[in-house]
Backbone as CSV, one residue per row, in Angstrom:
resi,resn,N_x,N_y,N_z,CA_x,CA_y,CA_z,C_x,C_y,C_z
1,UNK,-29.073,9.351,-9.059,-29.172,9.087,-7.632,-27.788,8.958,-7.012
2,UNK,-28.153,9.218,-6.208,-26.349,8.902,-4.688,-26.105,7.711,-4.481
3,UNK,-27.561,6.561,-4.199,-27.213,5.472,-4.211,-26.104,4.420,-4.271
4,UNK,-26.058,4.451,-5.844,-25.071,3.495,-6.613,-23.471,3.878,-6.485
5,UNK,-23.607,5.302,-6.546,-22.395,5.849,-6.751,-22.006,5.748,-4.690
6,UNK,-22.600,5.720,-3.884,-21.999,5.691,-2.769,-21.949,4.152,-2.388
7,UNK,-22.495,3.390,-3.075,-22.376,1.966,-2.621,-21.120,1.465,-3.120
8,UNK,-20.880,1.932,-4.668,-19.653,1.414,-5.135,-18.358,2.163,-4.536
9,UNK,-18.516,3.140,-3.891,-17.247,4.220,-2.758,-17.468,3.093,-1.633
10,UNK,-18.211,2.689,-0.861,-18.284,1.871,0.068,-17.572,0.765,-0.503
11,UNK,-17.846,-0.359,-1.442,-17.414,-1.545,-1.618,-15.468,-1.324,-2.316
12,UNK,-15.312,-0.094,-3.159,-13.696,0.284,-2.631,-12.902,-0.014,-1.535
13,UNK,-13.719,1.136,-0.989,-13.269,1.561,0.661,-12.947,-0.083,1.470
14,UNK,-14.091,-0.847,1.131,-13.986,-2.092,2.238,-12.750,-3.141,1.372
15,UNK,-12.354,-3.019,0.021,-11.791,-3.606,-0.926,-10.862,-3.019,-0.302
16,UNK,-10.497,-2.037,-0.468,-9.079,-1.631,-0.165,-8.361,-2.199,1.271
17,UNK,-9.199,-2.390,2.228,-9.100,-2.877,3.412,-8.513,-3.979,3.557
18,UNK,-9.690,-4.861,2.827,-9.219,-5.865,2.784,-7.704,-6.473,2.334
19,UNK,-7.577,-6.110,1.315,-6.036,-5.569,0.679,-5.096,-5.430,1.470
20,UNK,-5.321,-4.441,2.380,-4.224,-4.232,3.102,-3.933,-4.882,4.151
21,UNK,-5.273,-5.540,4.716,-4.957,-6.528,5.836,-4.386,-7.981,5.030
22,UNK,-4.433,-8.042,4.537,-3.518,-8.930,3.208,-2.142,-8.818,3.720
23,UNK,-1.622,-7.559,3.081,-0.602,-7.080,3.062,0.026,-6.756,4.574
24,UNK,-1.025,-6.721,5.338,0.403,-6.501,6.342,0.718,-8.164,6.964
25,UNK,-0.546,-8.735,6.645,-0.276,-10.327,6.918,1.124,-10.651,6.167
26,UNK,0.976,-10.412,5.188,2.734,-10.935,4.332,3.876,-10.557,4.722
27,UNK,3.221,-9.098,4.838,4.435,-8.368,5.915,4.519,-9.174,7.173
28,UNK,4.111,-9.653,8.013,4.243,-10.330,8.851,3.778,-10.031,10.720
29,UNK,2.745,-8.665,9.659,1.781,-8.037,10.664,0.301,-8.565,11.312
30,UNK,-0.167,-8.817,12.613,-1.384,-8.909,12.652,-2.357,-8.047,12.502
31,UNK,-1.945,-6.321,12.618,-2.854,-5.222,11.997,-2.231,-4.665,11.680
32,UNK,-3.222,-3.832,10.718,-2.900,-2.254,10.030,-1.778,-1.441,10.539
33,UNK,-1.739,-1.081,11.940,-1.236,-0.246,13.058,0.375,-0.260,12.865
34,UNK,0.463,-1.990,12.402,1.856,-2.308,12.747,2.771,-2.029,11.874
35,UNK,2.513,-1.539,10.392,3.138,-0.862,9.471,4.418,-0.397,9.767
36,UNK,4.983,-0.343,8.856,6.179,0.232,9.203,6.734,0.977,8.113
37,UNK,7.867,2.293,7.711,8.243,2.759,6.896,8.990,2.161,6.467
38,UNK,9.746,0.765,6.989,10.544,-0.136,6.232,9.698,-1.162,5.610
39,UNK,8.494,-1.322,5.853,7.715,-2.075,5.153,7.080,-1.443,3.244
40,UNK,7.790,-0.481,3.011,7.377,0.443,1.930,8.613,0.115,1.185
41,UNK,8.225,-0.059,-0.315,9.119,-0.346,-1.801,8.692,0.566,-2.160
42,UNK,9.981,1.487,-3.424,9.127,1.660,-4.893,9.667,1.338,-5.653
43,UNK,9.550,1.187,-6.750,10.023,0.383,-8.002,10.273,2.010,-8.887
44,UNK,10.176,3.107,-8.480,10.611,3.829,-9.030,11.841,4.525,-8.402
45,UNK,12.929,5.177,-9.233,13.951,5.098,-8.382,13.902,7.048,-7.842
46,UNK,13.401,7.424,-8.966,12.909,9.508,-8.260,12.247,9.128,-7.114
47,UNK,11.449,8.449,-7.101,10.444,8.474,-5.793,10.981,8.086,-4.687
48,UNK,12.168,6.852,-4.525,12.960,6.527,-3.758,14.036,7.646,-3.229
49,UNK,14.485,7.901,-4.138,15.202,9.196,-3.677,14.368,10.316,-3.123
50,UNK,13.235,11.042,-3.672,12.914,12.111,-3.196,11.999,11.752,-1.479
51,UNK,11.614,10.796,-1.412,10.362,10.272,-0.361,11.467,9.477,0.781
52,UNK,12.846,8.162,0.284,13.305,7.479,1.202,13.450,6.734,1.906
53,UNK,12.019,6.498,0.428,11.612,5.020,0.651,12.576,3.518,0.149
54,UNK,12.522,2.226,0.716,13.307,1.847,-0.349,13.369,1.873,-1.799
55,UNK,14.627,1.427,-2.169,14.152,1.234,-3.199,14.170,-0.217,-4.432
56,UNK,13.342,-0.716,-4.791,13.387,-2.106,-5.191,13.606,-2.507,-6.533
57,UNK,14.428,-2.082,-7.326,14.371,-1.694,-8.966,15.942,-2.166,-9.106
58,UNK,16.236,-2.225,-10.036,17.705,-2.942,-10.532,18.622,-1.521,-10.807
59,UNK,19.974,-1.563,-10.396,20.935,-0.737,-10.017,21.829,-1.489,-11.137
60,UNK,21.898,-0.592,-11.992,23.122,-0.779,-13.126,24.429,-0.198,-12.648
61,UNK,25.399,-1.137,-12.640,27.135,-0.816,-12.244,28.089,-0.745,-13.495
């Protein structure tokens, strides 16, 4: 059946939400909307470079 398998895509979908309204709360957002591209880490440092995003990982000198 479709059922199960679309209920558990639904309860993701609303999980993930939730999550993120989390997250922009920490960020120091009242919605989604307010995101920002400075609000984005990666802990990988290719991805930082290729994307431009920051980057949040330890820099050996």
């Amino acid at each position: 059946m479709v059922d199960k398998p679309a209920k558990q895509l639904q309860n993701y979908f609303e999980a993930t939400v939730e999550l993120m309204k989390i997250l922009a709360c920490v960020c120091g957002h009242a919605h989604l909307n307010q995101f920002r591209a400075d609000d984005l880490t990666t802990y990988k440092r290719d991805s930082a470079h290729l994307t431009g995003v920051n980057y949040a990982g330890v820099v050996l000198l």
